[in-house]
N, C-alpha and C positions, 0 to 999 in steps of 0.2 A: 091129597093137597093139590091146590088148582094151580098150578107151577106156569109161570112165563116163560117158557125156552129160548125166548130171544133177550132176554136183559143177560146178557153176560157178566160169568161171574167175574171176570177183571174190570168190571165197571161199580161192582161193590165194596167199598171199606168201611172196615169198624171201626169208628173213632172213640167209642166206650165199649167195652164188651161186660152185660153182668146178666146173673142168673135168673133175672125175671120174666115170667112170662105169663102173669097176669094181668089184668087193668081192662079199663073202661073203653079205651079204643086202641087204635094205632095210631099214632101221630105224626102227619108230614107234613113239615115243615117245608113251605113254598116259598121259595125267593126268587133262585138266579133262573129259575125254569117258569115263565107263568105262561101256562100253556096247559092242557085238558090232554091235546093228542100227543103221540108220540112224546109220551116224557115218562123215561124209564125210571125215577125217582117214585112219580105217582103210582106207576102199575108197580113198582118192587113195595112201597105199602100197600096196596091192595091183596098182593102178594103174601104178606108175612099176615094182614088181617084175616082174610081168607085158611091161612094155617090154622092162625089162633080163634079162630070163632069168633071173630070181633069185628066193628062199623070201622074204616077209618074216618077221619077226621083231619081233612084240611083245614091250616093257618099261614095264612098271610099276613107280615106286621109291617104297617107303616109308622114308619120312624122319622122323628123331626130332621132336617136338617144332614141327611145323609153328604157325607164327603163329597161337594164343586155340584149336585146338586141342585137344581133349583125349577122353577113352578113350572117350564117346558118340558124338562120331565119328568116332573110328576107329575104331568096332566096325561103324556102319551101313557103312563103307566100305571094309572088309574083306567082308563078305558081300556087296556088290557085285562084287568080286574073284571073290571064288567063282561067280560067276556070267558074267564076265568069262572064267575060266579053260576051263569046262564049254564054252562058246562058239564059243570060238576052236578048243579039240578038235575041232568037229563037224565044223569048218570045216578043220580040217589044216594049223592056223595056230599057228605052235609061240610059247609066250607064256611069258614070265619074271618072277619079281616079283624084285626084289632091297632090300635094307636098306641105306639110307644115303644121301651127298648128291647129288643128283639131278643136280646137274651133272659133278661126277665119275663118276660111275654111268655116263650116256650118254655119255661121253667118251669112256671108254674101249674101251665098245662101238661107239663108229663109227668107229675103228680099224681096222674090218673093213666097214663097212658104203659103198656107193655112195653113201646119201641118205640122210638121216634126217628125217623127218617128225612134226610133233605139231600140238596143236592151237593156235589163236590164245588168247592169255593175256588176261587182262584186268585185272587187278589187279598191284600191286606186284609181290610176293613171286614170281610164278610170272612176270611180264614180265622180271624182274631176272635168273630161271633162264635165259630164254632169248638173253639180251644175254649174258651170261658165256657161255651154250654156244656160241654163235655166233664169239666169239671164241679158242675154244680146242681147235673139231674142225678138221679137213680135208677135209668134203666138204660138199656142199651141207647148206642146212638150212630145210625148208619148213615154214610155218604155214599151216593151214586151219582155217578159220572155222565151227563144226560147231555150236556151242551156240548159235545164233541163229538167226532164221531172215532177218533183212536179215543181211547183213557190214557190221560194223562202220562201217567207214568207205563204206561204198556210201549204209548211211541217211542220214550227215548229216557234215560235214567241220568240224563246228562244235558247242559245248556248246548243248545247246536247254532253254530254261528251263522246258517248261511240256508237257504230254500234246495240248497244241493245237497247238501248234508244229513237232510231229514225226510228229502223226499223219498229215495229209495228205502227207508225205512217204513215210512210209512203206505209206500205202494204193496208192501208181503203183509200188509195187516187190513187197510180197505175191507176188502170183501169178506173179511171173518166179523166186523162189528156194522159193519154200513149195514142194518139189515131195519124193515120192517119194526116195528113195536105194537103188536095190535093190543085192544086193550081189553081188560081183564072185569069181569062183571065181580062186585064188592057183592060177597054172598049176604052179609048183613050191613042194615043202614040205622040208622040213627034219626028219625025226621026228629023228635022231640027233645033233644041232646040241649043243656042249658048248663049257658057260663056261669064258674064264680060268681058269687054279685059284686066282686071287687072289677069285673070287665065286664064293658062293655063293647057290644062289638058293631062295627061300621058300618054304615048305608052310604054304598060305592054308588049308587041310582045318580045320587048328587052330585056332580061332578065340584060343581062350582063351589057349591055348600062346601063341599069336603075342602078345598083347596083353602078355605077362608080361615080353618080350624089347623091348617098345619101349619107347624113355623117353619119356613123354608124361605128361601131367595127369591122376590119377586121380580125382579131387574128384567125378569123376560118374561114374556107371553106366550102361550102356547100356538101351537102349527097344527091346528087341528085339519085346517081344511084343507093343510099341501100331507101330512104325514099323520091318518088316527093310527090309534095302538092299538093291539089287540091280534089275538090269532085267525076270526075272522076274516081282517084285512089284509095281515100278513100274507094267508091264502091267497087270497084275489088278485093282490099284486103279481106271486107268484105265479101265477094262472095267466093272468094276460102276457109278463115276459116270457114265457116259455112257449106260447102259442103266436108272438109277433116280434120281438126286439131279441131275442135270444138268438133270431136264426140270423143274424147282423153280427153279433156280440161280436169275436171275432175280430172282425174288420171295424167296427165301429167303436168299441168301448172306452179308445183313448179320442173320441170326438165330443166334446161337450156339448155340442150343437146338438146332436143326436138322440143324444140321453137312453142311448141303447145300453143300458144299464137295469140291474134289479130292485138296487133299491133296498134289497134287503137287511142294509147290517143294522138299521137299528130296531128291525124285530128278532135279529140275532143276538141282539144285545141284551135285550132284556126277555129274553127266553117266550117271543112268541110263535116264533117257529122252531123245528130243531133241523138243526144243518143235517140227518141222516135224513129227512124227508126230503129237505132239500134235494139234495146230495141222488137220491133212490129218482126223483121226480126229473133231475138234467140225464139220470142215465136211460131212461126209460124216452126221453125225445124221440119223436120220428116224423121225415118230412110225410104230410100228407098224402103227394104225390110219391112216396115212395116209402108205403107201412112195413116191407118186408125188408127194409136193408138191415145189417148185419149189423146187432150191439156188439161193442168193444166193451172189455173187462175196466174194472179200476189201473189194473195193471198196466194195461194197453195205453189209456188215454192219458195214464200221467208218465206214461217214459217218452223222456226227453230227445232221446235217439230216435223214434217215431219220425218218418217223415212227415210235413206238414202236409195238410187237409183244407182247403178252402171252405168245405161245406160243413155240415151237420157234424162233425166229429171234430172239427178242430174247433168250434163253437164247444162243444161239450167238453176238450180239451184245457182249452182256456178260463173257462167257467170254473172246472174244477182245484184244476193249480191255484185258483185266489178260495175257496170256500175249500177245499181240504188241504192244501199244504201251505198257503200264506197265512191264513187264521189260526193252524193247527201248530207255527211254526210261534207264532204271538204270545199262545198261550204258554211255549216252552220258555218263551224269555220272561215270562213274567212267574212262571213258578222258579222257576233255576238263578235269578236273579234278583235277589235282595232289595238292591236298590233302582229297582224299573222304573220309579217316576225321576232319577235324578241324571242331570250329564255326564257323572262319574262312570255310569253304567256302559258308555257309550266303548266301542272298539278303542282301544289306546293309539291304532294310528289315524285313525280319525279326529279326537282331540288333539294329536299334536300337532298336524296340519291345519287344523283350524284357527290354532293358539299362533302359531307362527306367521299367521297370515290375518291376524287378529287385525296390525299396523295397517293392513292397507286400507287405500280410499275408499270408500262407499260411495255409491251414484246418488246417496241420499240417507239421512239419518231419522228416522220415525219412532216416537214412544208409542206404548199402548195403547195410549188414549185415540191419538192418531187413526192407527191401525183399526182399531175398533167402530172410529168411523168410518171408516172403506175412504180416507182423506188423502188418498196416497195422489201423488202424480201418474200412476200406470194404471189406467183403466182395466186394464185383465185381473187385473190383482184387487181393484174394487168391487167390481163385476162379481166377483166370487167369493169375497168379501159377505157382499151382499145377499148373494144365492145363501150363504151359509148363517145368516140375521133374520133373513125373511123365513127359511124353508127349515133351517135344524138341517138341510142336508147340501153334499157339495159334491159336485162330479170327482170322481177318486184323478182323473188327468189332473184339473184345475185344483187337487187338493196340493199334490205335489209342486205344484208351480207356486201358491200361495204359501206353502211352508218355506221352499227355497229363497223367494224374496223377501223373506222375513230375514233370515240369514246375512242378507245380501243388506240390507239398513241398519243392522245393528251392530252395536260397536264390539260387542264382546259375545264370541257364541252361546257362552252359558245363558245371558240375557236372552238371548233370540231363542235359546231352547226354554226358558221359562215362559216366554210369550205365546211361544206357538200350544206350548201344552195349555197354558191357561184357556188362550179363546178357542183352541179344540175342544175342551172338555167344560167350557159355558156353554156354548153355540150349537155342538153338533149334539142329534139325538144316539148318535152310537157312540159319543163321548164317556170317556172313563171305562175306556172298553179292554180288555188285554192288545184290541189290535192299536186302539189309541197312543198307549204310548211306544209301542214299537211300528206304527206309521211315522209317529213325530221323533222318534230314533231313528228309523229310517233317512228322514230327511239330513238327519246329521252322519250318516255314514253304517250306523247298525243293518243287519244281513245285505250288504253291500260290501264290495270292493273298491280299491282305489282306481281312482281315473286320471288324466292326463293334467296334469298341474295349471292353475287357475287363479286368480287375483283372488281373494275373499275367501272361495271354498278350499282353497288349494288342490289336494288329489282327492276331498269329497266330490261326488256326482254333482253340477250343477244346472241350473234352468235359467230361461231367460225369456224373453218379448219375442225378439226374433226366432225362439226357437218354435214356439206357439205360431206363430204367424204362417210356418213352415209349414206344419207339422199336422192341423187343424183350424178348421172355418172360425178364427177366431169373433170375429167382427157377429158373425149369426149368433153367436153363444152370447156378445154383448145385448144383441135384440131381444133374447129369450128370456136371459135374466130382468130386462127392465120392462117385461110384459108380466114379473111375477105378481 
C-alpha cells in the first residue's frame, strides 16, 4: 500500500464508519482546502484510492448564495478553481465542479464511490453540510484536518481564553505536524469517467459566464487586479514577501504606509495556500549575506521569554505568533463556542463595561449607511474605509483602529458589534473567516484583558487619531490609499 507518512493520523476522523470497500472511485470532496499542494485531505484520498485499486475523483460544488457571500468572492474563488482544475490535470486526477446543493451534489456521487473524503469544517454552515452528508450516503465518510497546522482538537479539548493560554500548548506540538506533505502519485486515473445525466458539470474557463449563472449578491465587484485567487498567486506573493518586506516585518508591520505585510489571509481563507507551507517556508528564511546562521526550533521562536532580536529571528518570531498561535487560537473560539457570530459570546467583563458606559457621549453618532461610505469626519477611518471597498483587503494596524471607532459612534455596543461584523464580512476577502469574528471580538475585548478605564470603552482596549498620528506615518498611508 503507497502510504503518506506525513498526513498524521490525529489529522484523520471518521464522521461515518461502514463496511464498504467497493465502488467506482474514491471521492473528495473539496471545499475548505482549494489547493493541488500540500493538502493532506487530497493525498489521504489518494491514499485510501491507491489501497483500493481505484482513480480518485475530485468535486468541487458551487452553491447559490452561500452565507454574507457575494460576487467579490466568488469571483476570487472561482479563479482559485481554475487553478485548482490545471492541477489536478498535471496530476491525472480527473476533477469536477458542479452547481448546487453540496449535500445533494455529493450524495449522489458516492453512490458509486468506496469512501468519500473532505476536509474538517469549522464553522456552522459547512459542519451542518457534513452532519447531513453523513447521514444520508452509504459508505464511509472521513474528515481531514488540512487548514491548520495543530488539529483541532490535538491543540486544546477546551475554549482558551487568551494567546497565553494556548501558546505553550501549542509550542510541544509544532514540530510533530508542521511537517512537509509531498504528494502522492494516484496509481489509477479515470480520463473517461462520465456524470449522471441528471449533472452537469461546470466550465470555470468562464469566469464571467459563470458568475452571470449564479445567484448570488451583486452589490460588489470583484478585486481582481489588487487581489486574484488562486494557489499560483497565493505562491508569488508568498515568494516576493519573504525575499523583501519580511526582513522589515518586525519593525514595520504596525506601519500602514509600509505595507510590510503578507497579504496572505485571504488565500488562507479559502484554502489556497496551507498555513504548514507557510509556516515550513518563514522557518527555512535566511539573510543572503548570512546563509549559515543558525535556525531556531518552533519552540525557540514562539517562547515568550526569548529575548528580543531585531533581525531575522524576531521577524520569524513575530510572523509566527500571528500564523500559528493568533489563527490557531480563532479557530478554538469558533469550535468551542456556539455562538461565535453573536455579542453574547463576548468575555462577560467586557460586556459589562461596555454596557455601563453605553450612557456616555460620543464624539459623533454614524449609521451604516454612513459608514459604508467612508462619510465619516475622520479621515484615517475613511482612508481605510476605502482601502477595504477598493481592494477586499485592509492593513491589520488600520483594521483595529477602524473597528474601535465604530465602537466609539455608536450608541449601543451590540449595534457597533453588528456593524463591524456585517461590513468585515461584505468587504474583506478573508471575511467569514474563524479569524473574522474573533478579530471583530477582539475589538470588543475577546483574548484581551482589561485596561485602564475610559469614557465609551471603559476597561476594553481603546484607539484613537492621536494615537495613529504617534505611532505611524499616518498622513503617507492617506496618500497611498488615494493612489489605489
Amino acid at each position: 500500500m503507497d502510504l503518506n507518512p506525513e498526513i498524521h493520523p490525529d489529522r484523520v476522523e471518521v464522521l461515518k464508519q461502514t463496511q464498504r470497500r467497493t465502488g467506482r472511485y474514491v471521492l473528495y470532496w473539496m471545499q475548505g482546502a482549494q489547493r493541488v499542494d500540500d493538502n493532506h485531505a487530497l493525498e489521504y484520498a489518494i491514499e485510501r484510492a491507491n489501497e483500493l485499486d481505484l482513480p480518485p475523483l475530485v468535486l468541487f460544488c458551487l452553491t447559490d448564495g452561500y452565507p454574507e457571500a457575494n460576487l467579490r468572492h466568488y469571483r476570487f474563488m472561482i479563479e482559485g478553481l481554475q487553478d485548482v482544475a490545471a492541477g489536478l490535470k498535471q496530476r491525472s486526477i480527473t476533477f469536477i465542479c458542479l452547481h448546487g446543493d453540496p449535500v445533494e451534489l455529493v450524495s449522489q456521487l458516492a453512490i458509486d464511490a468506496a469512501v468519500v473524503v473532505t476536509e474538517r469544517a469549522y464553522l456552522r454552515t459547512p459542519r451542518t453540510w457534513r452532519e447531513e452528508l453523513a447521514d444520508s450516503i452509504a459508505c464511509s465518510l472521513i474528515s481531514v484536518d488540512t487548514n491548520l497546522i495543530v488539529p483541532l482538537h490535538v491543540a486544546s479539548q477546551k475554549r482558551e481564553w487568551a494567546a497565553r493560554t494556548i501558546r505553550p500548548k501549542l509550542r510541544r506540538l509544532f514540530s510533530t505536524y508542521c511537517r512537509p506533505v509531498p504528494g502522492l502519485q494516484a496509481r489509477r486515473s479515470d480520463p473517461k469517467f462520465k456524470l449522471p445525466r441528471s449533472l452537469q458539470p461546470i466550465e470555470l474557463s468562464d469566469t464571467d459566464g459563470l458568475l452571470e449563472r449564479l445567484e448570488l449578491d451583486r452589490s460588489l465587484q470583484g478585486v481582481s487586479h489588487h487581489f486574484h485567487g488562486g494557489q499560483q498567486e497565493a505562491l508569488r506573493r508568498m515568494r516576493s514577501f519573504l525575499s523583501d518586506a519580511f526582513f522589515s516585518y518586525a519593525n514595520f508591520r504596525n506601519e500602514p504606509k509600509q505595507q510590510a505585510v503578507s497579504t496572505m489571509s485571504p488565500y488562507l481563507h479559502f484554502g489556497h495556500i496551507s498555513p504548514v507551507r507557510l509556516a515550513l517556508e518563514v522557518l527555512q528564511v535566511q539573510h543572503s549575506d548570512r546563509p549559515s546562521e543558525e535556525q531556531l526550533s518552533f519552540d525557540d521562536l514562539l517562547d515568550t521569554d526569548q529575548p528580543q532580536d531585531n533581525g531575522l529571528i524576531e521577524n520569524q518570531r513575530t510572523y509566527l505568533e500571528e500564523l500559528c498561535v493568533r489563527r490557531e487560537l480563532a479557530h478554538n473560539y469558533v469550535e468551542w463556542e456556539p455562538y461565535y457570530d453573536r455579542y453574547t459570546a463576548l468575555p462577560e467583563w467586557a460586556r459589562q463595561t461596555l454596557t455601563s458606559h453605553a450612557g456616555d457621549r460620543r464624539p459623533a453618532i454614524y449609521d451604516q449607511q454612513t459608514l459604508e461610505a467612508a462619510a465619516t469626519e475622520d479621515r484615517y477611518w475613511n482612508a481605510a474605509m476605502n482601502e477595504m471597498r477598493r481592494t477586499g483587503f485592509m492593513h491589520n494596524y488600520m483594521r483595529m483602529y477602524w473597528g474601535k471607532r465604530i465602537i466609539s459612534w455608536t450608541s449601543e455596543p451590540e449595534q457597533a458589534f453588528d456593524i463591524a461584523l456585517r461590513l468585515n464580512n461584505k468587504y474583506f476577502l478573508d471575511g467569514r473567516d474563524p479569524n473574522s469574528w474573533a478579530n471583530v471580538a477582539w475589538l470588543f475585548g475577546l483574548h484581551d484583558r482589561p485596561w485602564p478605564e475610559r469614557e465609551i470603552f471603559g476597561t476594553v482596549r481603546s484607539m484613537n487619531a492621536n494615537g495613529l498620528r504617534r505611532k505611524c506615518d499616518i498622513e503617507g498611508y492617506l496618500q497611498w490609499v488615494d493612489r489605489l
